[in-house]
C-alpha positions as CSV (number, residue, x, y, z in Angstrom):
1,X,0.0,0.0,0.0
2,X,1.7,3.4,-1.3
3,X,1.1,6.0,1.4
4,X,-0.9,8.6,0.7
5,X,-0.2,11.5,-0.7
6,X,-0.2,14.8,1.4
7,X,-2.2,17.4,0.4
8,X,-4.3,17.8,-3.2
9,X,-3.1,15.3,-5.6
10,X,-4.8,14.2,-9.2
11,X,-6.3,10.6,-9.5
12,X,-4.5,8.8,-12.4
13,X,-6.8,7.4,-14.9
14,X,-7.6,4.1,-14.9
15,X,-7.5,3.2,-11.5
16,X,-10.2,2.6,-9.3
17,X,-12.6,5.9,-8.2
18,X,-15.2,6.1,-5.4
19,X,-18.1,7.8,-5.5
20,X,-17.7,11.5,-3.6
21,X,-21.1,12.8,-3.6
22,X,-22.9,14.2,-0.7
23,X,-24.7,12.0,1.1
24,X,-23.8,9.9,4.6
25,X,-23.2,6.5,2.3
26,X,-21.0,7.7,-0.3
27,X,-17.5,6.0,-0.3
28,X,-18.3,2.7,1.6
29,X,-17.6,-0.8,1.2
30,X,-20.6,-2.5,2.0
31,X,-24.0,-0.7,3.5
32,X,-25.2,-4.4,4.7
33,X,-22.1,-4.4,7.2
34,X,-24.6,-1.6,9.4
35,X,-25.4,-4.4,11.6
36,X,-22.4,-5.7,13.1
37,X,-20.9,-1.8,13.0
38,X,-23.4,-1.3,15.4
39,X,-22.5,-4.0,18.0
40,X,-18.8,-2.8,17.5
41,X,-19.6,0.6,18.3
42,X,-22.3,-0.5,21.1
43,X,-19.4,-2.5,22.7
44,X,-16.7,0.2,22.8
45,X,-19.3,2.8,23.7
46,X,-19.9,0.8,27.0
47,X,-16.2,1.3,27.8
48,X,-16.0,5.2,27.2
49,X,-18.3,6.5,30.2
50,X,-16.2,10.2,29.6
51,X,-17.5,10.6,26.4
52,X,-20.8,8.9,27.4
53,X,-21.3,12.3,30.0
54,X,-20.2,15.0,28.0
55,X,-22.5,13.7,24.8
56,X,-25.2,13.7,27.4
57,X,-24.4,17.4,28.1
58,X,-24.0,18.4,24.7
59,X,-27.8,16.9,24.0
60,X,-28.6,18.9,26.6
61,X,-26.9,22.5,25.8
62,X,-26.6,22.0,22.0
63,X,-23.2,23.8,21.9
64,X,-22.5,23.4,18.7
65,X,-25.4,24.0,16.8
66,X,-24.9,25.4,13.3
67,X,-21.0,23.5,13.3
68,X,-20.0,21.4,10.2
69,X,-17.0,19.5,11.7
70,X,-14.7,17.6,9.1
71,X,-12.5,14.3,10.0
72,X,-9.7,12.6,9.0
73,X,-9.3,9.6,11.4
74,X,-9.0,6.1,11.8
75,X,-12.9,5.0,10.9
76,X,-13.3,3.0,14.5
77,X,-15.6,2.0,16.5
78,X,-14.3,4.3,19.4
79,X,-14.4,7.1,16.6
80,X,-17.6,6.8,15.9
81,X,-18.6,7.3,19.3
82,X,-17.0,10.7,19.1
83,X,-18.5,11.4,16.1
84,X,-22.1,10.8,17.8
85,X,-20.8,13.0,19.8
86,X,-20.4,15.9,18.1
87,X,-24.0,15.1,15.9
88,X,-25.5,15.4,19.9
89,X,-23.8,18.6,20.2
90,X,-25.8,20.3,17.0
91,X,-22.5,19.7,14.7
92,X,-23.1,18.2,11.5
93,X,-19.8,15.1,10.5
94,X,-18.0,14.3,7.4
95,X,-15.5,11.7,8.1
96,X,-12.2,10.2,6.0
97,X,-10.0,8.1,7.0
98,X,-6.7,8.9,8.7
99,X,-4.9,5.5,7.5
100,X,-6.5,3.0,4.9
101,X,-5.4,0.0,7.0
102,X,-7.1,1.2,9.7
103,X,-10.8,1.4,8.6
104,X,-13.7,-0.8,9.9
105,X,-15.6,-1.0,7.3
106,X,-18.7,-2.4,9.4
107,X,-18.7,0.8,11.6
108,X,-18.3,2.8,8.4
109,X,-22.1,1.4,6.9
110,X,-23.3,1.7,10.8
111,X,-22.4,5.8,10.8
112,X,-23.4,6.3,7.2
113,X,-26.6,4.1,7.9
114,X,-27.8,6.1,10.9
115,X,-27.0,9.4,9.2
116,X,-24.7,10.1,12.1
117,X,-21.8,11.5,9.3
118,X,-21.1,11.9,6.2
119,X,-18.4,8.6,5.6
120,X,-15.9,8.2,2.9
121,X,-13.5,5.6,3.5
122,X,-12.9,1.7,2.6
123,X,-10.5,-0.5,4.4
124,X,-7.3,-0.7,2.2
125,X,-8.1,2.0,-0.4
126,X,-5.2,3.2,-2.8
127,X,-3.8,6.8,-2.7
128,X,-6.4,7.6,-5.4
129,X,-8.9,7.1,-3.4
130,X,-7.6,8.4,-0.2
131,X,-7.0,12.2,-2.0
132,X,-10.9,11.5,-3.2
133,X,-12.1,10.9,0.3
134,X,-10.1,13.8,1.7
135,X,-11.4,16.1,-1.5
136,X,-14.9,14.6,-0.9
137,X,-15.2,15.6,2.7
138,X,-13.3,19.4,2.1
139,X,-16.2,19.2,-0.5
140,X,-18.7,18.9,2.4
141,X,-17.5,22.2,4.5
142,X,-18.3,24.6,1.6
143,X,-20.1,27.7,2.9
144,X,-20.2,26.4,6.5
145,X,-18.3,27.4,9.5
146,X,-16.2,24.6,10.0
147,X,-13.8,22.7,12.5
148,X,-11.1,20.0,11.3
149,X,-10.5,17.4,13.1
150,X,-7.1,15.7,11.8
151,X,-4.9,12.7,12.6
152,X,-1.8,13.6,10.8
153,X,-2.9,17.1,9.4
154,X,-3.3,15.8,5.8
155,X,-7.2,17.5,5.8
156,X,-6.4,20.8,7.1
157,X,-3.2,20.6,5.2
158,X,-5.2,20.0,1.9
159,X,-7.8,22.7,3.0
160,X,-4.6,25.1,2.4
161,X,-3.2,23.8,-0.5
162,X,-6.8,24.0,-1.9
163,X,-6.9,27.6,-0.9
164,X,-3.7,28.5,-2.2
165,X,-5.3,27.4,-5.8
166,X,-8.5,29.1,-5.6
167,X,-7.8,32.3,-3.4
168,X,-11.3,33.2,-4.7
169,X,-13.0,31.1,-2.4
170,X,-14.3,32.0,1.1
171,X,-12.4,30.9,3.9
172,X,-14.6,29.1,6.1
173,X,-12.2,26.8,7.7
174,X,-12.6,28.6,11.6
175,X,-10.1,26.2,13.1
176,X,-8.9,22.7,13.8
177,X,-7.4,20.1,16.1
178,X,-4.6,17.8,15.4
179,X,-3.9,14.7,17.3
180,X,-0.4,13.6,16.1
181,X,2.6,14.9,16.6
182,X,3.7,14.5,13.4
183,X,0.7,16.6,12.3
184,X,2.2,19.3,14.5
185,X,5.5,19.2,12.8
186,X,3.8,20.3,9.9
187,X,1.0,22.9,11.0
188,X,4.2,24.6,13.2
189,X,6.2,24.6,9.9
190,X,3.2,26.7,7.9
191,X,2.5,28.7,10.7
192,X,6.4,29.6,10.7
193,X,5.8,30.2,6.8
194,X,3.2,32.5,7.8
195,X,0.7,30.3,5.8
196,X,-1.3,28.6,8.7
197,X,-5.1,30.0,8.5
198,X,-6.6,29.9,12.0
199,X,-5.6,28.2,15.2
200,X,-4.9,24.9,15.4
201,X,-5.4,23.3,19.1
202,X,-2.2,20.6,19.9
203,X,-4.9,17.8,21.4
204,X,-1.3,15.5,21.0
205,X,-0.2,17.8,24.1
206,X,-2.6,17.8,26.4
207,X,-1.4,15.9,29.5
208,X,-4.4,13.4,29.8
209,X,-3.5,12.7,26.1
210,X,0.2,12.1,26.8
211,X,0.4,9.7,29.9
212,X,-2.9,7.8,28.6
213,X,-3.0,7.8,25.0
214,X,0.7,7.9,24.0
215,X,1.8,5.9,27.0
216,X,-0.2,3.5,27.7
217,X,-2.0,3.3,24.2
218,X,0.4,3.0,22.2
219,X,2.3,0.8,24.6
220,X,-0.3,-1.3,24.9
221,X,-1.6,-2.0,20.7
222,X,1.7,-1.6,19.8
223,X,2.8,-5.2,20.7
224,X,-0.7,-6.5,20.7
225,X,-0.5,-5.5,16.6
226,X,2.7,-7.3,16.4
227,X,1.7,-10.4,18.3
228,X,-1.5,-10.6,16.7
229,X,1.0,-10.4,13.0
230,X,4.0,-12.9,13.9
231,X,2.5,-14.7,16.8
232,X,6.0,-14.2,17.9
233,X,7.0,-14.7,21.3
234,X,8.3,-11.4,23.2
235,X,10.5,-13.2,26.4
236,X,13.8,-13.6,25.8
237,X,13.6,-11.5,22.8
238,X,15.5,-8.5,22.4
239,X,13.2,-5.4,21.1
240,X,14.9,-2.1,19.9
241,X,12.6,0.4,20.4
242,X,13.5,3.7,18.5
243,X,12.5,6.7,19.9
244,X,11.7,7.5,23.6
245,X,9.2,10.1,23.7
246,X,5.8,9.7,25.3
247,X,5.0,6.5,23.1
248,X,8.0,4.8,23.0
249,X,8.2,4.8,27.1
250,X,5.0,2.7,26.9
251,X,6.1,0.4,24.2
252,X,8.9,-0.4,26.4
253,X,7.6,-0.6,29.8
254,X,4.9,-3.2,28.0
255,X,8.0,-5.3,26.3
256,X,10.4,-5.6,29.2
257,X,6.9,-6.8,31.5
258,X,7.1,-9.5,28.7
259,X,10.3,-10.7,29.7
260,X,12.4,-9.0,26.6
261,X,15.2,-7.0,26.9
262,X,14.9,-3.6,25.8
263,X,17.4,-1.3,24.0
264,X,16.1,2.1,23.6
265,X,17.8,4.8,20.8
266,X,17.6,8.5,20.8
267,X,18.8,11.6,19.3
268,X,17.9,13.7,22.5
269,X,20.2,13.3,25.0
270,X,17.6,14.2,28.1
271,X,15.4,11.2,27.0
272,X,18.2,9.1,26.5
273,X,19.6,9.9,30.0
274,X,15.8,8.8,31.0
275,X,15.6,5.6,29.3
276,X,19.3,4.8,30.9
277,X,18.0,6.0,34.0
278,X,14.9,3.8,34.1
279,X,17.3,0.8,33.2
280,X,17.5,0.5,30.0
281,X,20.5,-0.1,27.3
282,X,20.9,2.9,25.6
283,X,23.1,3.0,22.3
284,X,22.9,4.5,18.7
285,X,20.5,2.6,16.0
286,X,23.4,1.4,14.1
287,X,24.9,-0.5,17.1
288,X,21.4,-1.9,18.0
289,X,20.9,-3.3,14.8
290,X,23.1,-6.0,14.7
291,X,21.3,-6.9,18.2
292,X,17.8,-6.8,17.9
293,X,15.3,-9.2,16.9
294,X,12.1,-6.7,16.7
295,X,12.8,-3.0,16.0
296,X,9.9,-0.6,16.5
297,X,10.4,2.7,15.2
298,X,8.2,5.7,17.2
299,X,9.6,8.8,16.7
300,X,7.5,11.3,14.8
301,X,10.2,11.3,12.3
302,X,11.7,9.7,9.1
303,X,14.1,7.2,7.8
304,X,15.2,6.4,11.4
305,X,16.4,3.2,9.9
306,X,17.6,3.0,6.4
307,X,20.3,1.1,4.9
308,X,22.8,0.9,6.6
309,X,20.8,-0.6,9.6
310,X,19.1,-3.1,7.4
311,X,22.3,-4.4,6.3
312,X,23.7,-5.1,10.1
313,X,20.3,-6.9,11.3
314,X,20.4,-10.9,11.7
315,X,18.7,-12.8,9.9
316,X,14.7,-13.2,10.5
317,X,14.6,-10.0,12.3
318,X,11.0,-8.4,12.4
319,X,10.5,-4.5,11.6
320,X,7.4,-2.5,12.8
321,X,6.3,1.1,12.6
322,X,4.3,2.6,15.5
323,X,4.3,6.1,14.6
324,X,1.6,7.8,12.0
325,X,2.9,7.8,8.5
326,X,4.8,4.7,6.9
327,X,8.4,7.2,6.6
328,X,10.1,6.2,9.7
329,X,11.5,2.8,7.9
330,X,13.1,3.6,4.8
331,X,11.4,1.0,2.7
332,X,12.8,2.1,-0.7
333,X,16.1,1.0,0.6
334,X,14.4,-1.9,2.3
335,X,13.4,-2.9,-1.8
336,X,16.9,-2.1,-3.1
337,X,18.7,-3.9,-0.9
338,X,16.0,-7.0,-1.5
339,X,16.2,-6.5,-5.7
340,X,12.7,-8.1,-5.8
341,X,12.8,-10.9,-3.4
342,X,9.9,-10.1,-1.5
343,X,7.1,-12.4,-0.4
344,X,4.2,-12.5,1.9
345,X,4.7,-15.1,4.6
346,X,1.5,-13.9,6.6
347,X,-1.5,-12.0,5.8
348,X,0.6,-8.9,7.6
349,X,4.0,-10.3,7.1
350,X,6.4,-9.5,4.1
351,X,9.9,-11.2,3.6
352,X,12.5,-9.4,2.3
353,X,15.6,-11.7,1.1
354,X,19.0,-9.5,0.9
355,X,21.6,-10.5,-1.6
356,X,23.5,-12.5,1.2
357,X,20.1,-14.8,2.2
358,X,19.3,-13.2,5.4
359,X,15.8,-12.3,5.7
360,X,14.0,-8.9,7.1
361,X,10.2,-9.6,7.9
362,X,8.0,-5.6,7.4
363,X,4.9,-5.6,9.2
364,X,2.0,-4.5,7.7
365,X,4.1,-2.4,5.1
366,X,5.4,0.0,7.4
367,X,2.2,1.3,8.3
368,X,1.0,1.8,12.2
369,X,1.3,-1.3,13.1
370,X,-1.6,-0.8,16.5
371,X,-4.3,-0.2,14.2
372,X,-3.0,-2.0,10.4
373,X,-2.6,-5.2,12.3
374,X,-5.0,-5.1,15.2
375,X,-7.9,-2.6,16.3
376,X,-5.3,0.3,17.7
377,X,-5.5,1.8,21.4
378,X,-8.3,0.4,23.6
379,X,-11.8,2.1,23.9
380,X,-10.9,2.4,27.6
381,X,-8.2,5.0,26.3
382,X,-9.4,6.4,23.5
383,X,-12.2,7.4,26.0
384,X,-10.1,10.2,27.0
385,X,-8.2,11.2,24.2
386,X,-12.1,12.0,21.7
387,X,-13.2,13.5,25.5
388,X,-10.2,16.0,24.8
389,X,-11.7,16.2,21.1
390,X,-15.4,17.2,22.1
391,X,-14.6,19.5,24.8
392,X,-11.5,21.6,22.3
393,X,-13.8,21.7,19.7
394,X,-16.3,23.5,22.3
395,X,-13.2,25.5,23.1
396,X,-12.7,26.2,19.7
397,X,-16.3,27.8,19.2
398,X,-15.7,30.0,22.9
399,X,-12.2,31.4,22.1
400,X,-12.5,31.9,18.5
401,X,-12.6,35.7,18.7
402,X,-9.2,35.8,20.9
403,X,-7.2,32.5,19.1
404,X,-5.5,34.1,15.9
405,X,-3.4,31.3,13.8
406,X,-1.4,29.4,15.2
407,X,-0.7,26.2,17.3
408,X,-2.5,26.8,20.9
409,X,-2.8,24.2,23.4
410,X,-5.7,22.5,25.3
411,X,-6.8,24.6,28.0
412,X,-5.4,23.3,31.1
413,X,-9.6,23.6,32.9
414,X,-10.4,21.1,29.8
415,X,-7.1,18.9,30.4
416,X,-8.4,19.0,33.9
417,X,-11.8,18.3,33.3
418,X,-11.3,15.2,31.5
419,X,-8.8,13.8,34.0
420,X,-11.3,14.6,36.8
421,X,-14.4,12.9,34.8
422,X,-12.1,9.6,34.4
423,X,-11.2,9.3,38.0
424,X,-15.0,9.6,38.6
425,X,-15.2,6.8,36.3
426,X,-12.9,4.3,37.7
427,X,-14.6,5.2,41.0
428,X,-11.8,6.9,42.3
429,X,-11.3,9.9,44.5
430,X,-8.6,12.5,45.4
431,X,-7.9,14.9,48.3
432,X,-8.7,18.7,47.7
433,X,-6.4,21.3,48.9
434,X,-7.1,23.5,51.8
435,X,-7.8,27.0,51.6
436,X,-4.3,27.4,53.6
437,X,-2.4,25.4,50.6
438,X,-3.9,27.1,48.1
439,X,-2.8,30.3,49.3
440,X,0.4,29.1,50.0
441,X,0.9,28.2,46.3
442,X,0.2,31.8,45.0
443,X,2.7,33.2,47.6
444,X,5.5,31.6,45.0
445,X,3.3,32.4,41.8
């Protein structure tokens, strides 16, 4: 699967086209999946009681009455939940899908069936298709105050592209929230160009996001995406986990609890000092490679292991990708270095023979491996991360007159909020401050 292009690109002829017409079915696989989309959704709705409370707010208050709110994220079950959401809280939904290996296509026909959003996106779509879907839902926002909600920043950053070629057109785009941190690197690079549009709010920042979604997340579907792939065993193993931000702490708590030993590699020496510090080898990705036997990359960034790595690994050693977009393993080098040798072992497994006979096995062709090879974070978690979603999007509407372009963060009342709604949740409770310690804090403010 070729990753999709970023931004506004032209569909070649010839290959296959979807239909991009208004309309909440337009651009699924199958409308007769409805059925069992809705026991999916029904099941990780009863795991999301956050959400569950603010939609029954937003039924209540109608807070975003008169909002078109456009998505590009992973077509879920727990995404739909959010996008229900929203529909409670007045906003009309188009959705598109984030990553094409990702999509349910079941809860896809449930949405579209129950008119809950406007869906375009099949499981395992080409890049054709993909650049339809995003057109299709951009499409949607015309002449509407509208809110993006992105995974990776490829709808907002098409909404600007699209702009850039038809400056004639009103600009109706009020604001957006991005949920990756590679999205960030790129709406912080056009705002530095002095091309970003409107505020952009960094939900990837918020601290509920980072210790629940990043940490224990991604450290969680991580290695249940490459279990569920290799049915390899992770004890006695030894993973290299590249990067050591937020998500790659989790991915390697989760692998040494499985009894492997973890080597961690960094380019910033504080986070390296931490993964040393929490007992972990630390070393650079060239040295690890000739040690590991599962490498996951989760940086943010790209090419974190090309060439030179590949050519040091032993043989049978198993590559994953757990950040967003399919860069971070330089497959083109990956495919030279195999001159065609290249087979599919397992439904999510490729082999890639070097020259010498050693083999290198790609899961789920370099894409995210927590959602391409299993069903991505748990709805437990992504309970607080669309929480963080509803309420900035009601942020959104409140500070619009004050927020110019940019990238703002999550208030810290809504970060706040959320936390507090999930300890509720889990039936736990917290001491308050007295008035004494409260003052005594804003003696040293």
């Amino acid at each position: 699967m070729a990753r999709a292009t970023r931004g506004e690109g032209s569909s070649s002829s010839g290959r296959t086209t979807f239909p991009t017409s208004a309309g909440s079915g337009a651009g699924i696989a199958d409308p007769s999946l409805a059925p069992a989309g809705e026991e999916r959704i029904e099941w990780a709705a009863g795991q999301m009681p956050v959400l569950a409370r603010i939609r029954e707010r937003f039924a209540a208050e109608r807070p975003l009455a008169g909002l078109h709110v456009a998505a590009c994220l992973h077509v879920t079950a727990e995404t739909a939940s959010l996008a229900r959401t929203l529909r409670e809280g007045g906003a009309t939904v188009a959705l598109c899908a984030a990553n094409p290996l990702s999509t349910q296509d079941d809860v896809a026909a449930a949405l579209a069936r129950a008119g809950d959003a406007e869906v375009h996106a099949r499981r395992g779509e080409d890049t054709d298709a993909y650049v339809a879907h995003v057109r299709a839902v951009l499409d949607g926002a015309a002449g509407r105050d509208t809110v993006t909600l992105d995974d990776g920043a490829d709808l907002i950053a098409t909404a600007h592209a699209r702009a850039q070629r038809r400056p004639d057109e009103p600009w109706t785009v009020i604001g957006g929230l991005e949920e990756t941190t590679a999205g960030l690197l790129r709406l912080r690079r056009l705002h530095e160009e002095g091309a970003l549009r409107c505020p952009v709010i960094a939900v990837n920042e918020a601290r509920t996001e980072r210790a629940l979604n990043d940490r224990h997340g991604t450290g969680q579907s991580a290695l249940d995406g490459i279990v569920r792939a290799t049915n390899m065993l992770l004890a006695g193993n030894t993973v290299v986990v590249v990067g050591y931000g937020w998500a790659g702490q989790g991915v390697a708590e989760r692998a040494r609890g499985a009894g492997a030993a973890v080597v961690v590699c960094e380019v910033d020496p504080l986070r390296a000092l931490e993964a040393r510090m929490a007992g972990y080898e630390v070393m650079p990705a060239l040295a690890a490679a000739a040690r590991g036997d599962l490498f996951i990359t989760v940086t943010g960034s790209r090419a974190v292991l090309g060439e030179a790595h590949f050519q040091a690994m032993k043989d049978g050693a198993v590559l994953a990708n757990a950040g967003h977009f399919d860069v971070e393993l330089d497959l083109a080098a990956l495919a030279r270095l195999a001159e065609g040798r290249r087979r599919a072992v397992r439904p999510l497994v490729e082999e890639y023979r070097l020259a010498d006979g050693r083999r290198l096995n790609l899961l789920a062709r370099g894409r995210v491996v927590n959602l391409a090879a299993a069903e991505g974070h748990p709805a437990a978690v992504m309970d607080v991360s669309f929480a963080l979603q509803a309420l900035s999007v009601e942020q959104l509407l409140a500070a619009r007159a004050r927020l110019g372009p940019g990238v703002h963060p999550v208030e810290e009342r809504v970060d706040r909020e959320v936390a507090r709604l999930k300890l509720a949740a889990l039936g736990v409770r917290i001491d308050e401050p007295t008035e004494a310690q409260t003052d005594y804090t804003r003696v040293w403010a």
